[in-house]
C-alpha positions as CSV (number, residue, x, y, z in Angstrom):
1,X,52.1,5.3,-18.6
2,X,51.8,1.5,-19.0
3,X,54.6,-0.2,-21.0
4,X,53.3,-1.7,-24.1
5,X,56.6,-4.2,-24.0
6,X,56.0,-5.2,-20.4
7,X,53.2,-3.6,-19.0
8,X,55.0,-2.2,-16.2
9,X,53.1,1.0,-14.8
10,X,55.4,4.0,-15.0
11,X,55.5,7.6,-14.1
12,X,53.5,9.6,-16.5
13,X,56.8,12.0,-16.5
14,X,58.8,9.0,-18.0
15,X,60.4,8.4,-21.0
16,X,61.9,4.9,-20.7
17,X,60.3,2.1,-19.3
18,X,61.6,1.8,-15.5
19,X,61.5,-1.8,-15.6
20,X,62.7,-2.9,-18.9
21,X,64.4,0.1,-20.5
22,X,62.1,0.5,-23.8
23,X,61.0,3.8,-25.1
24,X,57.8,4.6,-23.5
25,X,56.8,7.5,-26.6
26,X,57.5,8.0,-30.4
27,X,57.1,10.3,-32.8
28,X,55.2,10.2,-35.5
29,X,57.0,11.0,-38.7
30,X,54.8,13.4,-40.7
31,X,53.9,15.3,-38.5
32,X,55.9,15.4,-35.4
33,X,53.7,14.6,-32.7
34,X,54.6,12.5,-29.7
35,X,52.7,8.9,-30.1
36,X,52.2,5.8,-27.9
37,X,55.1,2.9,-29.1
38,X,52.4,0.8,-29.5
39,X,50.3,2.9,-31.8
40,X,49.7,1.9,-35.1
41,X,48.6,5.5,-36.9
42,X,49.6,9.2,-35.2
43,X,46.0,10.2,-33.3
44,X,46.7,14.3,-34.4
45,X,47.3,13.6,-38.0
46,X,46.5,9.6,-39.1
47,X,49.3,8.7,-41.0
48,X,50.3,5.6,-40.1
49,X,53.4,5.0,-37.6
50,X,54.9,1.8,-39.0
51,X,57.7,2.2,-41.4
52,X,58.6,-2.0,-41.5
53,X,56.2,-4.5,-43.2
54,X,53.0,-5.3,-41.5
55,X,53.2,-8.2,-39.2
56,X,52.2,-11.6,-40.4
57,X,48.8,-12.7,-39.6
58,X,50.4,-15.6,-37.8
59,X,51.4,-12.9,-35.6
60,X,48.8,-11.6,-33.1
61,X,48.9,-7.8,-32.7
62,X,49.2,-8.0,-29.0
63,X,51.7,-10.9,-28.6
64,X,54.0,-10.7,-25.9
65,X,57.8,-11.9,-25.6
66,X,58.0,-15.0,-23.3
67,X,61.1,-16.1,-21.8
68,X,61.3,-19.4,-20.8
69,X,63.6,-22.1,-19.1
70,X,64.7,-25.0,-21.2
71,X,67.1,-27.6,-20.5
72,X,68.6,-28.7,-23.6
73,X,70.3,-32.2,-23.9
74,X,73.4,-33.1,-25.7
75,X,74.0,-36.8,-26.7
76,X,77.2,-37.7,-29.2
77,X,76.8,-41.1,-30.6
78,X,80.2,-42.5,-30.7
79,X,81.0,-44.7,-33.7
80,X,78.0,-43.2,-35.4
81,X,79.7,-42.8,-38.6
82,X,81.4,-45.9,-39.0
83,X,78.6,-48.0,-38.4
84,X,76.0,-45.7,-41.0
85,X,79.1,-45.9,-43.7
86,X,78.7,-49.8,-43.4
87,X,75.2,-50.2,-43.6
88,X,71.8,-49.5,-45.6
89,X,70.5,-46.3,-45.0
90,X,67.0,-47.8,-43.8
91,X,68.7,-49.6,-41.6
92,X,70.9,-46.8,-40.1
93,X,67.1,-44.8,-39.9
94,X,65.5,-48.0,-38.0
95,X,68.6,-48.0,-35.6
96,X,68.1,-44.3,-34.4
97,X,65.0,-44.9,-34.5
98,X,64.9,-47.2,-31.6
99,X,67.5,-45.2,-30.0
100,X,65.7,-42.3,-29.8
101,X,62.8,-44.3,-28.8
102,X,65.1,-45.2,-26.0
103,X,66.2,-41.9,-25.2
104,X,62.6,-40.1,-25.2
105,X,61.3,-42.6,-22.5
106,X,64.8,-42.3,-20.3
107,X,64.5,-38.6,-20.4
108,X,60.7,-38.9,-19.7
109,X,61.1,-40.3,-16.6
């Protein structure tokens, strides 16, 4: 049975998913019957399976979890506070502005 989490193939015998641990069959809770986790409505009596909200239509029915490596970058700006208490606001925004100008093109390259 082909996970519907990770579409790993398992044994047809299995009940979790051998490579990453989800349940590989529901029930269906009107009438009993064993259903597919990624079924919508039971196939032996129709009702449907769901018991959250529907899913957005900015969701797509068959979207997939994605892992991904980031790098995340950390930058304090010392003395930030004294020198935006001292000055005009548009000239505090026009200041980071440039700095992170500065900082796009240095982590760019």
């Amino acid at each position: 049975m082909r996970c519907a989490s990770c579409g790993f193939d398992n044994p047809a015998s299995g009940r979790y998913c051998e490579d990453c641990g989800t349940a590989l069959a529901a029930t269906c809770p009107s009438c009993g019957e064993e259903t597919r986790p990624d079924a919508r409505f039971c196939a032996s009596c129709g009702q449907p399976l769901q018991t959250s909200a529907a899913p957005s239509a900015e969701v797509s029915e068959k979207a997939v979890a994605e892992r991904r490596l980031v790098t995340v970058l950390f930058a304090d700006l010392v003395g930030f506070t004294t020198i935006s208490e001292k000055r005009d606001a548009e000239d505090v925004r026009e200041l980071l502005d440039r700095y992170f100008a500065g900082c796009r093109e240095i982590v760019g390259r």
